[in-house]
ROVODREN-612759 format. One record per atom (N, C-alpha, C): x, y, z; residue in one letter. Coordinates in steps of 0.02 Angstrom, whole numbers, padded with zeros to 5 digits, always signed. Atoms other than C-alpha are relative to their C-alpha. Layout:
XYZa ...
//
This chain:
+00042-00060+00000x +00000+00000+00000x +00044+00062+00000x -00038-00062+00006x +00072+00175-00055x -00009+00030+00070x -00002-00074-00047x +00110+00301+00093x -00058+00028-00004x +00052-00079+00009x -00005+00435+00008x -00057-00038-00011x +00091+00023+00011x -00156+00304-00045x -00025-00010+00095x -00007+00002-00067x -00125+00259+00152x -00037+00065+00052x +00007-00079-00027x -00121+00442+00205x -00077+00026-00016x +00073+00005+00033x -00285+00464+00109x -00047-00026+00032x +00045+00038-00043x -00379+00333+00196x +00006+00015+00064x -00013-00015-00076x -00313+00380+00365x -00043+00079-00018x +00042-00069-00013x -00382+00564+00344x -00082+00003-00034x +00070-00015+00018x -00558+00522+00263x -00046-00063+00061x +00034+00042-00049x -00586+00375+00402x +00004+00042+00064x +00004-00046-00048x -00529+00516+00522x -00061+00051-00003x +00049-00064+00018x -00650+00649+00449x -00069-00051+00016x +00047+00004-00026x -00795+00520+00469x -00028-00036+00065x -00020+00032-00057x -00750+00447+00634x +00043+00041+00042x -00031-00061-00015x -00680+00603+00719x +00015-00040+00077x -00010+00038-00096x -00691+00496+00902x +00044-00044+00001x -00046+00041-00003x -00608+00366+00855x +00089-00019+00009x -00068+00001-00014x -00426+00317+00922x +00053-00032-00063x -00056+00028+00053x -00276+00286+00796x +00004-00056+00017x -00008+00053-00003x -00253+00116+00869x -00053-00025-00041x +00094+00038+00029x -00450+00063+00808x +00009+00011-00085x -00007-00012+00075x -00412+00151+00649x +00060-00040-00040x -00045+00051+00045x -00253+00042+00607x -00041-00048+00015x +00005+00074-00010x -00337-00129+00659x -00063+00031-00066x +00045+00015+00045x -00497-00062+00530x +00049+00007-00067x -00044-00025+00075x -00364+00005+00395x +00024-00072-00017x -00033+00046-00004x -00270-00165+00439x +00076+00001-00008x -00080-00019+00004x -00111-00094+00443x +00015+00023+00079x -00021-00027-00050x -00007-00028+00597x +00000+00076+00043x -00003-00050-00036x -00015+00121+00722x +00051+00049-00032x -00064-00034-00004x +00170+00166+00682x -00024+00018-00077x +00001+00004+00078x +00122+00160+00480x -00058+00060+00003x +00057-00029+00004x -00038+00265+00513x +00043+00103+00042x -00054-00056-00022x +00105+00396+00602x +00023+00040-00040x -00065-00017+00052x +00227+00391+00467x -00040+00042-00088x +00037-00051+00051x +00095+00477+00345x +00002+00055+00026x -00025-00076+00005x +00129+00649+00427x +00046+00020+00005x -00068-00018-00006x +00302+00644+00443x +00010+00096-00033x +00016-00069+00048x +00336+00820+00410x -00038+00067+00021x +00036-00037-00031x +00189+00884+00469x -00008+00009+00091x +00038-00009-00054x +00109+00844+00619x +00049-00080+00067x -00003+00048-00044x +00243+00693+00673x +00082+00020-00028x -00085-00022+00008x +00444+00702+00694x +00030-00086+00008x -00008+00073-00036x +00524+00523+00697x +00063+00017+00021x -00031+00003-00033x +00658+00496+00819x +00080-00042+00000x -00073+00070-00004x +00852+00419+00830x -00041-00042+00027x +00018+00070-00034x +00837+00237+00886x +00048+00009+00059x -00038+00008-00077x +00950+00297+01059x -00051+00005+00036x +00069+00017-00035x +00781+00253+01150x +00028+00016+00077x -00035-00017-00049x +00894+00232+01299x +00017+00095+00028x +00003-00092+00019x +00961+00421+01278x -00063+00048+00017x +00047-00046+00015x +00800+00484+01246x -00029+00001+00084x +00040-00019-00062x +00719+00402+01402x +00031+00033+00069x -00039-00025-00044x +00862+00475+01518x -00024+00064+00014x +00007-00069+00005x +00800+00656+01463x -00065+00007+00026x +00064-00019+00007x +00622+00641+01500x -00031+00004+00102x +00018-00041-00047x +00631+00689+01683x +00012+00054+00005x +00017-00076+00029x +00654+00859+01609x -00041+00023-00011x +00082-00014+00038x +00491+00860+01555x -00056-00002+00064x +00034-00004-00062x +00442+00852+01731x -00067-00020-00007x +00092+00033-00001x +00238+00811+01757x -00027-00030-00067x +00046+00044+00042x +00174+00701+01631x -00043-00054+00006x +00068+00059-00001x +00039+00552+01580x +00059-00045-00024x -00022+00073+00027x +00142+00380+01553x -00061-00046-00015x +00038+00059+00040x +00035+00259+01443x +00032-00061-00020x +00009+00049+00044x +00041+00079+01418x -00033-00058-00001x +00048+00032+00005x -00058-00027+01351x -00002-00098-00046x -00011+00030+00019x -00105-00192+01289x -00047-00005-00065x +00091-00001+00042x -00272-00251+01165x -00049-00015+00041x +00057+00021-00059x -00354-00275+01316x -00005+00049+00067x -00027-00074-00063x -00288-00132+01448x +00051+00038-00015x -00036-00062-00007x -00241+00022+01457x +00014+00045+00051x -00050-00016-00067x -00132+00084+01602x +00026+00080-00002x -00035-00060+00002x -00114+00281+01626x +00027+00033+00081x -00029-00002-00079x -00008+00360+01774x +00021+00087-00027x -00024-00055+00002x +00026+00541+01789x +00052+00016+00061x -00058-00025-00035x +00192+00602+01867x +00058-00008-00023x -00062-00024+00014x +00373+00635+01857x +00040-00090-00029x -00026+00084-00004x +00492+00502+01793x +00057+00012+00042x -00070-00015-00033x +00631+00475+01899x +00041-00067+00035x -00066+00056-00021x +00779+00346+01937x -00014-00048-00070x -00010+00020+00072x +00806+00303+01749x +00045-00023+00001x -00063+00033-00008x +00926+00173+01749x -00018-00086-00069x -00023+00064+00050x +00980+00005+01604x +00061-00012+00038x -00022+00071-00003x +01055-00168+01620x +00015-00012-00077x +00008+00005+00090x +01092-00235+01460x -00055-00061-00033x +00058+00042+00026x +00937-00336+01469x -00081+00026+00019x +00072-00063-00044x +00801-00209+01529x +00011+00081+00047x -00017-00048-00033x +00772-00043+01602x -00048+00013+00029x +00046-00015-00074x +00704+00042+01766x -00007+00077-00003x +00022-00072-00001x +00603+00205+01793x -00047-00045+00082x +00028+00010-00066x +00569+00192+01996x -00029+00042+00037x +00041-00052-00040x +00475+00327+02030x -00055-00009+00053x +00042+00003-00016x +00361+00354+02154x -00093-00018-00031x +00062-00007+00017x +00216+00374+02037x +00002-00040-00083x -00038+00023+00048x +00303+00341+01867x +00040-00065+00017x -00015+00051-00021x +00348+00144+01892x -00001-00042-00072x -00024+00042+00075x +00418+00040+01729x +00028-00042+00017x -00063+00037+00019x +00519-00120+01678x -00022+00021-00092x -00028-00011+00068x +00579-00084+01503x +00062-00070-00035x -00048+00045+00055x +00637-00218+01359x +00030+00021-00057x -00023-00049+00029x +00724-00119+01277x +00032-00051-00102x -00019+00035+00066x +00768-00254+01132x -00049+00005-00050x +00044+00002+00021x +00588-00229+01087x -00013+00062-00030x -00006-00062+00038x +00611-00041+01042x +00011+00008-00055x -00014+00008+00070x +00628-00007+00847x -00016+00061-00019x +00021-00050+00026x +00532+00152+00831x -00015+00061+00028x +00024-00039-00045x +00504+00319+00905x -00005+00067-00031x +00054-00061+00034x +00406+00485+00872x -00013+00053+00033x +00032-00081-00043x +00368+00663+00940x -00063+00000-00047x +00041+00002+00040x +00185+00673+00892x -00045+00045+00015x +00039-00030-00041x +00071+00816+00907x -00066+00010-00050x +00065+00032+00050x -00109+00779+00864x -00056+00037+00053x +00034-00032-00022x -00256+00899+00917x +00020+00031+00076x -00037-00056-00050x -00141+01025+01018x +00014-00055+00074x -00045+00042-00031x -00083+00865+01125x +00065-00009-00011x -00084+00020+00014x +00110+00833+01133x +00023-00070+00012x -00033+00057-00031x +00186+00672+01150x +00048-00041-00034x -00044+00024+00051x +00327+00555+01110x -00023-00071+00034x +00045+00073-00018x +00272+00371+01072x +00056-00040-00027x -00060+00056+00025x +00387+00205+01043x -00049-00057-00017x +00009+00087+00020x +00368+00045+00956x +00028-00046-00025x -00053+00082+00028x +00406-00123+00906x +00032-00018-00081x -00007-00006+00080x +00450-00177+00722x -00050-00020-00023x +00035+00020+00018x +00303-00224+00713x -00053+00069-00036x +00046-00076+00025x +00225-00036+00706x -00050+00001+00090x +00047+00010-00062x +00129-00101+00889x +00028+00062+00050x -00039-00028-00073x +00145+00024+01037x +00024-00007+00034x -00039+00014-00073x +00233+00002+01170x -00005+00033+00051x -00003-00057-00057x +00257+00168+01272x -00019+00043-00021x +00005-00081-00007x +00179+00341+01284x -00009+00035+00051x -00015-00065-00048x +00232+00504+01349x -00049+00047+00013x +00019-00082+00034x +00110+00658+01348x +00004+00049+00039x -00018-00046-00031x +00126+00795+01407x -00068+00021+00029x +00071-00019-00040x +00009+00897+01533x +00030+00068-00005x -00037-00084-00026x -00003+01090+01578x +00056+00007+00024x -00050-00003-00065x +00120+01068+01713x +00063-00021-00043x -00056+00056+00027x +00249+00977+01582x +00037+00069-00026x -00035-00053-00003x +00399+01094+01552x +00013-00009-00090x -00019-00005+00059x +00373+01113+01361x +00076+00048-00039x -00073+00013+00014x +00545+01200+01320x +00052-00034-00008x -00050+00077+00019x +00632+01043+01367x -00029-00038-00042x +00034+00075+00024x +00520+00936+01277x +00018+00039-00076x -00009-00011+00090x +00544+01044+01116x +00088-00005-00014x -00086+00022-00010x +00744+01034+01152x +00013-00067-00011x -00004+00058+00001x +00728+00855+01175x -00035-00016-00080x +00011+00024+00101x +00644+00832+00987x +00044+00032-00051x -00053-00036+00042x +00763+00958+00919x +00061-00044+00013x -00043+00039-00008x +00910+00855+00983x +00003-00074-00062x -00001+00080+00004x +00855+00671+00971x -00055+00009-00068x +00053-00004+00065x +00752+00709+00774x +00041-00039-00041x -00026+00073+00052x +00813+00568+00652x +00016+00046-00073x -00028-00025+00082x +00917+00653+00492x -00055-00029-00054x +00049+00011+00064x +00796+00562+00372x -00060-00004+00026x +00090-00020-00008x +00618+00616+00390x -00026-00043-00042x +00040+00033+00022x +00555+00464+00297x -00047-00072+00035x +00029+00061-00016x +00435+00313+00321x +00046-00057-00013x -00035+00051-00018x +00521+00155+00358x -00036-00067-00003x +00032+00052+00001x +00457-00018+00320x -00011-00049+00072x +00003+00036-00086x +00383-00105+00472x -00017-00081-00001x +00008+00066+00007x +00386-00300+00481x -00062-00018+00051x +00064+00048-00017x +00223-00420+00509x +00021-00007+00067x -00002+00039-00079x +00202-00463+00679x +00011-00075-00019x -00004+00072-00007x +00240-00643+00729x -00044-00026+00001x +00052+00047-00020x +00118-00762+00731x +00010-00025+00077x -00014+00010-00076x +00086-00817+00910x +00020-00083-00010x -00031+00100-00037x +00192-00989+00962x +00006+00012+00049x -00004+00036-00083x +00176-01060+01135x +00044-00052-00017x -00030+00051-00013x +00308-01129+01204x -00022-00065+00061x +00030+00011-00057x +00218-01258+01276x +00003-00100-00030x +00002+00065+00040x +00236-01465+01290x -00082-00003+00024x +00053+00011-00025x +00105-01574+01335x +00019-00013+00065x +00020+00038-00073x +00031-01621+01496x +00027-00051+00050x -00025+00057+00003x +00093-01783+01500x +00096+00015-00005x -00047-00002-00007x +00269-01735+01465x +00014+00044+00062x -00012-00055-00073x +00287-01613+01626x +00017-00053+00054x -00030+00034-00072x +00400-01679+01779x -00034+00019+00054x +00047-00024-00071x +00246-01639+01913x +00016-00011+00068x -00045-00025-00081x +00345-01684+02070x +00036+00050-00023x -00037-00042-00002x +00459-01581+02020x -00006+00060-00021x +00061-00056+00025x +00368-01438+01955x -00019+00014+00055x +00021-00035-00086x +00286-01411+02126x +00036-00007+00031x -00043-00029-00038x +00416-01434+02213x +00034+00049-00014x -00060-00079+00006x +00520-01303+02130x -00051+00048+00004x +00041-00060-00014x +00347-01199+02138x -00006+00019+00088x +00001-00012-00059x +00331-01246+02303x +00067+00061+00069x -00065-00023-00037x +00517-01186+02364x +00019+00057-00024x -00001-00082+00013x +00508-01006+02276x +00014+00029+00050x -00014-00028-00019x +00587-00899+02364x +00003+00086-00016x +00013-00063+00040x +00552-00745+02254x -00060-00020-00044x +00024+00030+00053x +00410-00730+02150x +00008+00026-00054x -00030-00005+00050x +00526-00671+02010x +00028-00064-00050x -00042+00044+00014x +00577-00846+02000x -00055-00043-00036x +00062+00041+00021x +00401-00901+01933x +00023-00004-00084x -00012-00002+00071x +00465-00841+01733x +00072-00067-00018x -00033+00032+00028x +00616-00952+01740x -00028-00052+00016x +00053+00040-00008x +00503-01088+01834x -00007-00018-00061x +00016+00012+00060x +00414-01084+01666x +00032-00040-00067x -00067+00022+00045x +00579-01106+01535x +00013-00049+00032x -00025+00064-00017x +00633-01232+01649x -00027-00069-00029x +00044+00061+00007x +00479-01347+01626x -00024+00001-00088x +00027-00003+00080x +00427-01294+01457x -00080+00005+00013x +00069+00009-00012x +00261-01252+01515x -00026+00082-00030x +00047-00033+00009x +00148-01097+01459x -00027+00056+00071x +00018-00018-00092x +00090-00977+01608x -00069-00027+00005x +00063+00025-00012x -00074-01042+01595x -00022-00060+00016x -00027+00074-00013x -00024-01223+01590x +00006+00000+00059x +00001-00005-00079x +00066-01184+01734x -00049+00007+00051x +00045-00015-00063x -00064-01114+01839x -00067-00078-00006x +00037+00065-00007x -00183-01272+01794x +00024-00058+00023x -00032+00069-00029x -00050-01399+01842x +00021+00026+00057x -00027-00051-00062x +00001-01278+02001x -00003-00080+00054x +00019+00036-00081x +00022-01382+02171x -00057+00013+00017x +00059-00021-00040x -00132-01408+02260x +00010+00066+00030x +00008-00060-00048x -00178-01232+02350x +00046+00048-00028x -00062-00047+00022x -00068-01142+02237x -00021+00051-00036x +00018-00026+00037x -00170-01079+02108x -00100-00026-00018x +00077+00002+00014x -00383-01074+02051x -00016+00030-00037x +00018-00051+00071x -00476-01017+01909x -00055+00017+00061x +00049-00027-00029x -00593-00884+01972x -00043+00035-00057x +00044-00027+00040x -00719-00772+01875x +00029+00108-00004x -00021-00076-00019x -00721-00583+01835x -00033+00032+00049x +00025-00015-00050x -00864-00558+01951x +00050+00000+00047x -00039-00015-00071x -00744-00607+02089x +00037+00062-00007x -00038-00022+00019x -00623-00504+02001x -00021+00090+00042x +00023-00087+00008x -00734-00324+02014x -00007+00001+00076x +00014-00008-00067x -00783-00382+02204x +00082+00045+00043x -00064-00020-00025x -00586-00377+02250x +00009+00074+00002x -00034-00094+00025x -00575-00199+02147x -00029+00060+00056x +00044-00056-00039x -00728-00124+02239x +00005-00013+00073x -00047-00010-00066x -00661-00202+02410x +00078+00024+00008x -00059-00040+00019x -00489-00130+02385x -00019+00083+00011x +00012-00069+00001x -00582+00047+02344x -00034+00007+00062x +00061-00013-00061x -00718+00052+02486x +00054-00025+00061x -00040+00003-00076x -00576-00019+02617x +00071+00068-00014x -00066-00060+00020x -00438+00107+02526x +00062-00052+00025x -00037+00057-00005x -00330-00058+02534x +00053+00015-00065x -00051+00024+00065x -00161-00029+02424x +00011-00047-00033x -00006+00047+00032x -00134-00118+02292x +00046+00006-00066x -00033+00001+00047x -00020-00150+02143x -00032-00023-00074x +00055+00010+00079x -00099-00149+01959x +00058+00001-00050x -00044+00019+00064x +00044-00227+01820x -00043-00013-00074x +00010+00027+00087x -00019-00214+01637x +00066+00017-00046x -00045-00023+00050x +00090-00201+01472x -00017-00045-00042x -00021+00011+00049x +00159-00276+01329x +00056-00028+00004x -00052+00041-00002x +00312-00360+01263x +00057+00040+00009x -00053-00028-00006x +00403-00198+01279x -00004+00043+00073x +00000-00063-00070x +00357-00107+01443x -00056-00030+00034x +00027+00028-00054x +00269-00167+01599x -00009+00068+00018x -00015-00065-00047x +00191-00015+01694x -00053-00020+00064x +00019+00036-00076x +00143-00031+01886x -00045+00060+00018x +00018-00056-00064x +00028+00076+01995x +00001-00023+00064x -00022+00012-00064x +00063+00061+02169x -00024+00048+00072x +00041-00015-00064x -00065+00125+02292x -00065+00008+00000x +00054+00019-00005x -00241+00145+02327x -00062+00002-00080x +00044-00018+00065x -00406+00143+02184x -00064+00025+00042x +00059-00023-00023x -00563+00249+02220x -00050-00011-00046x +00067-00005+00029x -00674+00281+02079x +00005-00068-00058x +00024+00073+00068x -00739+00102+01984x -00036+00033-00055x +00040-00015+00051x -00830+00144+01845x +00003-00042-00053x -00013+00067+00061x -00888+00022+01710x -00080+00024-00058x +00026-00035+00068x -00946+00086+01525x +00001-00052-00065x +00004+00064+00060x -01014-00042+01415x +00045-00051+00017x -00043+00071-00026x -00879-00174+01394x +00028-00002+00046x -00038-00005-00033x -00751-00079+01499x -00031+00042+00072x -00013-00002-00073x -00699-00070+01671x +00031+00025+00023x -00052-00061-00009x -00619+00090+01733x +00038-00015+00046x -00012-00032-00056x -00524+00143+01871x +00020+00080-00009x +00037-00056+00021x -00554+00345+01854x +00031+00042+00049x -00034-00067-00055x -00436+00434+01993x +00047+00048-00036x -00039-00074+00000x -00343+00601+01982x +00063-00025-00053x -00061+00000+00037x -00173+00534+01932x +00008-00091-00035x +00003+00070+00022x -00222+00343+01882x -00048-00005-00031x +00064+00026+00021x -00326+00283+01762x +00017-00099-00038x -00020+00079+00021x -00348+00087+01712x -00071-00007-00035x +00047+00026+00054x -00475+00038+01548x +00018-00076-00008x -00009+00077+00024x -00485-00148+01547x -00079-00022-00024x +00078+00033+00072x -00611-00243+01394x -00013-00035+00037x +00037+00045-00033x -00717-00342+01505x +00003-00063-00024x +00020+00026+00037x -00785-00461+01366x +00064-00030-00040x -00048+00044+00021x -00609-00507+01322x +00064-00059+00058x -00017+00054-00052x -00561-00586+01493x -00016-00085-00026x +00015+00093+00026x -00546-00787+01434x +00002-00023+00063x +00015+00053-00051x -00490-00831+01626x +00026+00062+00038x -00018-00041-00055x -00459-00761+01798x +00034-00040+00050x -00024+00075-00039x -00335-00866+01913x +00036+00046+00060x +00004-00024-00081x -00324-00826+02114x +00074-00048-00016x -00067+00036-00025x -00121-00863+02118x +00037-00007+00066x -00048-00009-00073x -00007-00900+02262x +00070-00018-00023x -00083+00011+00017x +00179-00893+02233x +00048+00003+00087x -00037+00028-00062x +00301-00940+02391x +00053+00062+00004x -00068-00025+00013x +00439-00805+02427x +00014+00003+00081x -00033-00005-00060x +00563-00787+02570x -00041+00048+00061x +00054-00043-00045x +00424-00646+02648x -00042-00013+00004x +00037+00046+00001x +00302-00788+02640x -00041+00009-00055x +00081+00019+00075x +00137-00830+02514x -00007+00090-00023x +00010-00049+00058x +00128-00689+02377x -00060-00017-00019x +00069+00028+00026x -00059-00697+02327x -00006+00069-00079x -00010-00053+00057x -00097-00599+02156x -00070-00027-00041x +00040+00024+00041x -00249-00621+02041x +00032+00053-00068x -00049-00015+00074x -00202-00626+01848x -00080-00024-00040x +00053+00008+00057x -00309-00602+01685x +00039-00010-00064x -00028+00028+00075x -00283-00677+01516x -00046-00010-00045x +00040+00033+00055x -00354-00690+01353x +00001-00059-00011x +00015+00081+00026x -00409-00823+01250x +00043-00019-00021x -00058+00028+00001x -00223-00851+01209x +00033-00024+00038x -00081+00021-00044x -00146-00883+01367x +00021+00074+00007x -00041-00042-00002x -00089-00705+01355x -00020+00038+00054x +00040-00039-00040x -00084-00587+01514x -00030+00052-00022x +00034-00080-00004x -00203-00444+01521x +00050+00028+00044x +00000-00033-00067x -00153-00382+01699x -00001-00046+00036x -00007+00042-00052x -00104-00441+01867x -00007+00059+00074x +00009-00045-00055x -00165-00356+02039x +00028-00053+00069x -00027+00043-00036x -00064-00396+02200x -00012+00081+00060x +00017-00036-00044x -00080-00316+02362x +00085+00032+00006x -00058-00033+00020x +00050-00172+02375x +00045-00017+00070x -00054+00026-00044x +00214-00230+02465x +00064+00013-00058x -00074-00026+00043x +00421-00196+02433x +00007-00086+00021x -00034+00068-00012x +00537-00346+02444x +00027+00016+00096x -00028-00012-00055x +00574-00383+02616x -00053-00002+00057x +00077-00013-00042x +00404-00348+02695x -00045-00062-00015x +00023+00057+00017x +00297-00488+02713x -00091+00030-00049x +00061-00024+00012x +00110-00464+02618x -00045+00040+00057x +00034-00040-00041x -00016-00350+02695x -00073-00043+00018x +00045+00037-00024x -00160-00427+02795x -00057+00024-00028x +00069-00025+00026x -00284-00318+02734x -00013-00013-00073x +00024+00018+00070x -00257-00387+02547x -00019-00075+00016x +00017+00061-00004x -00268-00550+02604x -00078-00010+00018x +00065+00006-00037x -00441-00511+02710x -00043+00012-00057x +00058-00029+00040x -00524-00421+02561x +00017-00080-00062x +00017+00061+00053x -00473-00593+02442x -00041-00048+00031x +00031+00022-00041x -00540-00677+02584x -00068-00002-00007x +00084-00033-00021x -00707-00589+02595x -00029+00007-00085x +00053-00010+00062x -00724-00573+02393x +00006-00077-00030x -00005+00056+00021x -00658-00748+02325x -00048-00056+00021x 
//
């Protein structure tokens, strides 16, 4: 498909669909977010070096902003500062108080200053053209730096760039029957972190979903979303902290303290406070599983959502650091809604 026949369709599906979000409009176009971008180059969009790293170092200059990310199923917004920007050479950390990331930084490929109905923001993605991360800016956001920071980090060739097919989804996953099940719960059982649940996984060759169906007795349960909304609205009505992980394959983003306002609009299922907001598709929940993971600060409890792939939505865990054992009052409200 040409650029300009592209560009064309993007501005006459915009003109009769004025509400509609650029994500909705690539999945009807059938092309990508990043491709649906790269038609205003020029105008209304700047594309970016690939020093992603670089870039995100600068963006507690930009002081008060909205961090976005999302999946096809949730969308995770957090307003505040970023701060303690730090890489590994296999991921990176933004530990802010309010602003809370892991970053895969292998998954980066594309990035953009984009300003689209007197909004500002700079957005990243995969090679696929998929999102990953966005920035935007608010009143409070110190636009001088942010126009310094696109003047800097602006990519010498202002052109569109070919973006490769997504993967088809493969599970790495055996069967049933092949899985070492003593040994599988026992190594679930003897967790000592529950960081140690992803290599868990690789070890056995299992699926996370697998996993949680073959779990040790008392380890793991499929639950419903009903339970799901009880937890949310005991959480809000007790003002019970809590930790809310959604993302993607390139950025994980966390919130990390209380939820007040529920609100649920057709399919979706808000959460609607001041500096947090959380949109999760109801109607695309496939399962809901009440986990327990073992760590040295005893039983980690967490409820997790997944599509009809196996894939996570989101995972809510009662808010705790390392070191501290869980909080009683998340345990009472799983208690009282499960």
């Amino acid at each position: 498909m040409e650029t300009i026949s592209l560009k064309e369709q993007f501005l006459a599906f915009k003109a009769q669909n004025p509400k509609k979000r650029i994500r909705d409009i690539a999945a009807a176009l059938q092309v990508s977010e990043a491709e649906l971008l790269m038609t205003s180059l020029g105008e209304s969009t700047v594309m970016l070096d690939d020093t992603f790293e670089d870039i995100l170092k600068e963006i507690p200059s930009l002081g008060y902003v909205m961090a976005l990310t999302r999946n096809d199923y949730c969308v995770h917004e957090h307003k505040g500062i970023y701060t303690k920007v730090s890489f590994t050479p296999n991921a990176g950390l933004v530990l802010g108080a309010d602003i809370d990331l892991r970053l895969f930084m292998n998954q980066w490929k594309l990035g953009f200053a984009v300003e689209d109905n007197g909004h500002k923001s700079l957005q990243f993605f995969d090679g696929s053209g998929v999102a990953l991360h966005k920035i935007y800016l608010t009143e409070k956001s110190n636009m001088e730096n942010y126009n310094d920071l696109v003047t800097r980090f602006r990519k010498a060739e202002q052109e569109a760039v070919t973006v490769l097919p997504a993967d088809a989804l493969v599970k790495s996953e055996k069967s049933d029957e092949e899985i070492d099940l003593p040994a599988f719960h026992q190594a679930w059982e003897t967790m000592q972190d529950t960081h140690e649940f992803f290599g868990l996984l690789k070890r056995f060759g299992l699926s996370r979903t697998q996993a949680l169906r073959l779990a040790p007795k008392g380890f793991a349960r499929q639950t419903d979303m009903h339970s799901f909304k009880k937890v949310m609205q005991n959480c809000s009505g007790q003002q019970v902290p809590v930790m809310v992980f959604a993302g993607n394959n390139g950025c994980i983003q966390i919130h990390t303290g209380t939820i007040t306002k529920l609100v649920e609009m057709e399919t979706w299922f808000n959460v609607l406070d001041p500096e947090f907001n959380l949109h999760l598709r109801q109607d695309a929940i496939a399962a809901v599983w009440h986990v327990v993971k073992p760590s040295s600060d005893g039983d980690i409890n967490s409820l997790e959502l997944y599509d009809k792939n196996g894939e996570m939505i989101m995972q809510l865990f009662g808010k705790r650091k390392p070191g501290l054992p869980e909080l009683n009052e998340w345990r009472k409200v799983l208690a009282e809604s499960l």
